[in-house]
N, C-alpha and C positions, 0 to 999 in steps of 0.2 A: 581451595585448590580445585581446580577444573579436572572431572572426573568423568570417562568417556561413559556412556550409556548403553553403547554399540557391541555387538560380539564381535569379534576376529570373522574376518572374510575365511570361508570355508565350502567345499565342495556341495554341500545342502542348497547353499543359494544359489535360487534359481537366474542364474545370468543371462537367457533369455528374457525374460521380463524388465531385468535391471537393463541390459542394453533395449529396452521400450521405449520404457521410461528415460531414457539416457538422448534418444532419440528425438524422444518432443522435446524436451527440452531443451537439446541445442538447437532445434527450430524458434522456440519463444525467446528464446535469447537471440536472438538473430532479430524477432518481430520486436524486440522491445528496445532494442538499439535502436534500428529504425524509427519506432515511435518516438523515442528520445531525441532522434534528433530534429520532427518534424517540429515536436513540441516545442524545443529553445528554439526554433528558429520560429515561429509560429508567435511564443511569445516576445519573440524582439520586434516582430511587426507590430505587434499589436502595441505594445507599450511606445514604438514609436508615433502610432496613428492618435495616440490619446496623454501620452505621457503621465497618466494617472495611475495609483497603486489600486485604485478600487475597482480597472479592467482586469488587473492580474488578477486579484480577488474572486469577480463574477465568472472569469475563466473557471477558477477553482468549482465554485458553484455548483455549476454548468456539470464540473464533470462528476459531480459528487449525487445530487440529489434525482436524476432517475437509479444510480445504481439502490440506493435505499429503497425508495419504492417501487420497486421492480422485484428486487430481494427474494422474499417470503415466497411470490410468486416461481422464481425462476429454480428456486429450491425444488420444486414438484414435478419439474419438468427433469431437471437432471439427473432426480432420481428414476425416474420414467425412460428415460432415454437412453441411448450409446453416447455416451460420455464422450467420447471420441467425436461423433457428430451434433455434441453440443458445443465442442469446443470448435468445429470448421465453420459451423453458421454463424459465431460469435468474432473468430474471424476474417467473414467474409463482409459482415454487417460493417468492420474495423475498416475493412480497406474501400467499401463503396464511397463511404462517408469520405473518405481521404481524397478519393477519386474526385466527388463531386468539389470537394473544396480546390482540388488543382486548374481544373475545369473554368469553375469561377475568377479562379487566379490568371490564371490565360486570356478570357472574356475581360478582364479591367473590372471586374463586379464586386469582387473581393471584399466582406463587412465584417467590421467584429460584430454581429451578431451572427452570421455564418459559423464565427470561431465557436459560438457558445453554443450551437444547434451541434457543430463535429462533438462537441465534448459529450455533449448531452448524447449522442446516439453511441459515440463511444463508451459513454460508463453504463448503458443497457447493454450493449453486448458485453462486457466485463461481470455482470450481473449473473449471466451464466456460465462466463469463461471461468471464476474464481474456484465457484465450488464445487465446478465439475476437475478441474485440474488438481483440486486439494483430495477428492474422492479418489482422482486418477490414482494417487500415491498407494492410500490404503490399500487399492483392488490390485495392483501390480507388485509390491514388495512385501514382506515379512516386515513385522511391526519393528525389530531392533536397527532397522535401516529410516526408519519414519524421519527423524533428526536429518543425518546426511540428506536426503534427498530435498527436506526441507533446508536448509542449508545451503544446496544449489539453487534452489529459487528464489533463496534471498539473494544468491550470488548474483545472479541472471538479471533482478530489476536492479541492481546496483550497477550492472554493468553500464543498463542502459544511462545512470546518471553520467558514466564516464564517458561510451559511448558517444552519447546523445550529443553532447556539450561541446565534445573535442570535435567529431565530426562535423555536427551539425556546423560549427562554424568554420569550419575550411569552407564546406563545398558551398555554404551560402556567400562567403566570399570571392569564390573562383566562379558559380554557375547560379547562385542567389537562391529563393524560395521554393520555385520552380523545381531545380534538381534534387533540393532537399524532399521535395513528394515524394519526386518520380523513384528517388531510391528507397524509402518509406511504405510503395507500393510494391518496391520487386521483397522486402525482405516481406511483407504480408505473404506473399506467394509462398516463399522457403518455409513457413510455419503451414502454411497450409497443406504443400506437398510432402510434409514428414508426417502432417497427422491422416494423409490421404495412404501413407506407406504402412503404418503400424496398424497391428490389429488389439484393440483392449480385449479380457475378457470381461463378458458381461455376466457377473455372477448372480445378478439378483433380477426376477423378472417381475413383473406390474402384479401378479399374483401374489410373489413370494416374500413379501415386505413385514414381514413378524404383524401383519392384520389377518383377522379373517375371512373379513372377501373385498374384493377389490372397490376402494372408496369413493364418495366424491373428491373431484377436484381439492374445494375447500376443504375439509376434513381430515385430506391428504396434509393440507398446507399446516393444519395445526399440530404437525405432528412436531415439528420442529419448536414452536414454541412449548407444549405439554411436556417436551423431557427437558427443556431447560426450566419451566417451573418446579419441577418434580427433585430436579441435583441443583440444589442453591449454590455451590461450589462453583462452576459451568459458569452459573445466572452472574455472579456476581463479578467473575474475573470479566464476563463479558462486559457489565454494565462499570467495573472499573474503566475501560478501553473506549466508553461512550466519553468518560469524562475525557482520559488525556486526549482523545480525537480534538473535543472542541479545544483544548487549549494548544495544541497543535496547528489545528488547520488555522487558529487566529493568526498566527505568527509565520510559523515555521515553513508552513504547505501552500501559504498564501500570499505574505509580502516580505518573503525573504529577498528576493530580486529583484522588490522595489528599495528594500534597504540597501541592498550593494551597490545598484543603480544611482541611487539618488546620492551615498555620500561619496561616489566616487564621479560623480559629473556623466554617468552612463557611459561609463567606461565598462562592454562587452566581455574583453577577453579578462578582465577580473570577475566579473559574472561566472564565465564560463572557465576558469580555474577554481571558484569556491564548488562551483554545481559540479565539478569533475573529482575534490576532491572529496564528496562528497561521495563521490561514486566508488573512488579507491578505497577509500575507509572501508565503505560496506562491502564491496567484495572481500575486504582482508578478513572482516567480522564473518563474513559468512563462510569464508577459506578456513578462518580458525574452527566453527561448529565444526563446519563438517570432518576435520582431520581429525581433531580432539571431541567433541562430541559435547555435550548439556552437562550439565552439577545434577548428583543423583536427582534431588528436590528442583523439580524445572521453574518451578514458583519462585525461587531466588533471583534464577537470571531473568523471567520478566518482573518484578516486582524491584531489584534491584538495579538490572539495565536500563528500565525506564526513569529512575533516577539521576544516573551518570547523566542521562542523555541530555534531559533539561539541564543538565551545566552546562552544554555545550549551548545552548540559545542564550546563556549569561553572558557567553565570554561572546558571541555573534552581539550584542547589546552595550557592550562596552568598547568594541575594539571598532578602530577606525582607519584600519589599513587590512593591507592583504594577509601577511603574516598571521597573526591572531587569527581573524578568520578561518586560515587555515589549520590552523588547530582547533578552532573549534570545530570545523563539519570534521574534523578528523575527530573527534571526541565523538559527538553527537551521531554520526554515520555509525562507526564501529561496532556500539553498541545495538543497533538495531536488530540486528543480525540474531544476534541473542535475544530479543521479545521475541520478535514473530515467531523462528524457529520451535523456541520454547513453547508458545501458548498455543501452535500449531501441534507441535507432537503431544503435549496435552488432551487436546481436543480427539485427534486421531487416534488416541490410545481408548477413551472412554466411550468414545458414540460409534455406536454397531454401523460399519462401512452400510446396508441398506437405506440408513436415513443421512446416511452426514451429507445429503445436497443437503435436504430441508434442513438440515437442524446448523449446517455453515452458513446458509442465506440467513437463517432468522438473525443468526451471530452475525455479519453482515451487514445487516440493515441493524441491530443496535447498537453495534459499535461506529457506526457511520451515521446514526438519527444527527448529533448534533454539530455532525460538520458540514452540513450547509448552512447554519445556523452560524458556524463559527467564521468561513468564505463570504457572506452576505453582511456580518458585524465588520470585518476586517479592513476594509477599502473605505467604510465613511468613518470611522476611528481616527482611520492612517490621515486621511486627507484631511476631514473636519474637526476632529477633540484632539487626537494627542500630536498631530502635525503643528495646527499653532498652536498649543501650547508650549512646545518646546522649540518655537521659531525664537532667534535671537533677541527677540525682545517681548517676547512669551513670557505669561503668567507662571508658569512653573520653572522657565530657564533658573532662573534665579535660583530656585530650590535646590532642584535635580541636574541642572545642566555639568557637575562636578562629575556626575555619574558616567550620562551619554552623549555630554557633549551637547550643544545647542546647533540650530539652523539646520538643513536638507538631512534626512532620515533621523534624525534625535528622537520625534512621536516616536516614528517605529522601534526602533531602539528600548524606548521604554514599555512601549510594549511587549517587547523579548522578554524584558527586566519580570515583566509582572506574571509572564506563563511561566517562565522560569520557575519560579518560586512557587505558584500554584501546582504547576503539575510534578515536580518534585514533591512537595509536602503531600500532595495523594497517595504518591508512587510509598513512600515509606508509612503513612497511616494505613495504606492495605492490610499491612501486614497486623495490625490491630485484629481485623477482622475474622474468625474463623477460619466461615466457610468457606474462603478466599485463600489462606494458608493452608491450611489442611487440604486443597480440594484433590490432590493424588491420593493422601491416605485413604479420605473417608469416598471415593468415587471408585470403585474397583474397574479393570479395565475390562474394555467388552465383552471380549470374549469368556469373562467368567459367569459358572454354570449359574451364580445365583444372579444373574440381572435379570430383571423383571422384562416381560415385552413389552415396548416401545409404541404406542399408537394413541390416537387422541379421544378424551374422553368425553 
């Protein structure tokens, strides 16, 4: 039974802060609609310039692997910095890049290797945007609001699946690529001029970081790795998330839209009714945290969310119409809401607000090492091994074709089939693990008197 976490709203809470926070936020949701929409439309050019699953793929790539190695780095700085002017120059970086690609689109110059230079500058500025916006929470609310507010950020990129998808496809059909920038550009602005209106407090200064005098650079940076070696609890849910990432980003994050694509003749507005409801789902999941709130033990709802959700890439795997589909990203979405929020308020209850940049970047970059690994396997899979093999008169049809069906998207399909079951079977051996079940008991939350100080040895 779902059991809220949260206390009763009461005159203590400080509602200046909460309308802050309230305030970026409805800016980010504004910028990541926007994003979404540039994105579907972005990538329907693209898959129409190449018709291959393995551009959708290197798209993914592209936008995956500077945020990894950038990471660890960008951790030092956010804690270093006004969080607030971490998140404007992140972006500002967001919308030049957007800029130049409209530019190009204008000029007739327009290349998918452009697309993969936007992704890649976009997932550096996301590098700093993540962990300073996740910091934001901590340093602006009272911890029993941590849930909710996480809650709404899940609500917020979900929206943009709905957003992105519905819009982006009106206005690309009324005014095409083009108009989809230009309005991509103005909602960058509305994020930018909300975070140019609030003021964060900056409670912790480059002196005052539980060190004793102020470090190198590097030194700084290992601070984040030293307390996730230190609470194997932290270490291991993280390095649980490295896994599902790769069996994720194989399938789910990378040629899901060559699967709907291909079995339905690249037929658009079924793309962009799975991607939409995909969107609903996860705003309802994220609408329910936040009303009703996390199960006392948050370890259940990621450990067992992430289970449900590999069903839903079963039933994406088997099903050959719109219907099904649509209860699967209804399955598979819903639940999301419930990881993040959970491993996030997690995270926010036990690492002292002074380090959670570094120690969210390092989390960061290991739970995302293997999903460029996963974007880069994905596209020669799709195309070269499990493509023909389950082409109608494929080596495997015969076997498996009862399953997913033989000819245009069946590889991928069976693909689904195989992370499905992989990242399911993880998602429930976690809980085998201790330090991974237990990591609220045995991890006291930060603010209590007996934690140790935090800096690298």
């Amino acid at each position: 039974m779902m059991t809220t976490n949260h206390q009763p709203i009461n005159q203590s809470v400080n509602y200046t802060t909460f309308r802050t926070f309230a305030i970026i936020w409805a800016g980010q949701l504004v910028s990541i609609i926007g994003t979404g929409m540039s994105r579907f439309a972005l990538l329907i050019w693209a898959y129409q310039q190449t018709g291959a699953a393995t551009t959708l793929a290197l798209l993914g790539f592209f936008s995956w692997i500077p945020f990894v190695l950038i990471s660890p780095a960008a951790g030092v700085w956010v804690d270093r910095w006004d969080r607030r002017k971490v998140m404007l120059f992140a972006d500002l970086g967001a919308a030049v890049m957007t800029l130049i690609v409209l530019l190009l689109l204008l000029l007739g110059k327009l290349a998918i290797w452009h697309l993969f230079l936007l992704e890649a500058v976009a997932s550096a500025c996301e590098a700093f945007q993540s962990p300073a916006y996740s910091a934001l929470t901590t340093v602006l609310l009272p911890k029993e609001y941590y849930g909710r507010a996480n809650g709404m950020r899940s609500m917020a990129q979900d929206a943009g699946l709905v957003g992105g998808p519905l819009l982006g496809g009106v206005v690309l059909a009324f005014v095409g690529l083009q108009g989809v920038l230009w309005i991509d550009l103005a909602t960058f602005f509305v994020a930018f001029g909300t975070l140019l209106w609030v003021r964060i407090p900056r409670l912790f200064s480059h002196g005052d970081m539980n060190e004793p005098t102020p470090t190198s650079f590097w030194r700084q940076m290992r601070v984040g790795f030293a307390f996730l070696y230190r609470h194997k609890g932290l270490l291991g849910l993280t390095l649980f998330f490295t896994g599902i990432m790769f069996f994720a980003t194989l399938t789910y994050f990378s040629v899901l839209p060559a699967l709907i694509l291909s079995r339905t003749g690249g037929d658009e507005l079924v793309l962009a009714t799975v991607q939409s409801t995909l969107g609903v789902a996860g705003i309802a999941g994220g609408l329910t945290v936040s009303l009703w709130g996390l199960p006392r033990r948050k370890i259940h709802a990621v450990l067992g969310a992430t289970a449900i959700s590999f069903f839903g890439d079963l039933l994406f795997a088997i099903g050959h119409s719109l219907p099904l589909w649509v209860i699967a990203a209804s399955l598979a979405a819903f639940t999301i809401p419930f990881i993040t929020t959970a491993n996030q308020t997690i995270n926010q209850l036990k690492i002292p607000p002074q380090i959670q940049g570094r120690v969210f970047s390092v989390q960061n970059m290991l739970r995302n090492l293997t999903a460029p690994l996963g974007y880069l396997l994905a596209g020669p899979l799709a195309d070269h091994v499990f493509g023909p093999a389950m082409a109608v008169d494929g080596p495997w049809a015969a076997t498996l074709g009862w399953l997913v069906g033989s000819g245009p998207g069946a590889g991928i399909a069976l693909m689904f089939v195989c992370t499905a079951l992989c990242g399911s079977t993880m998602s429930l051996g976690a809980y085998l693990i201790p330090a991974i079940r237990r990591v609220e008991v045995d991890l006291p939350d930060y603010d209590c008197p007996t934690d140790p100080p935090y800096q690298a040895t």
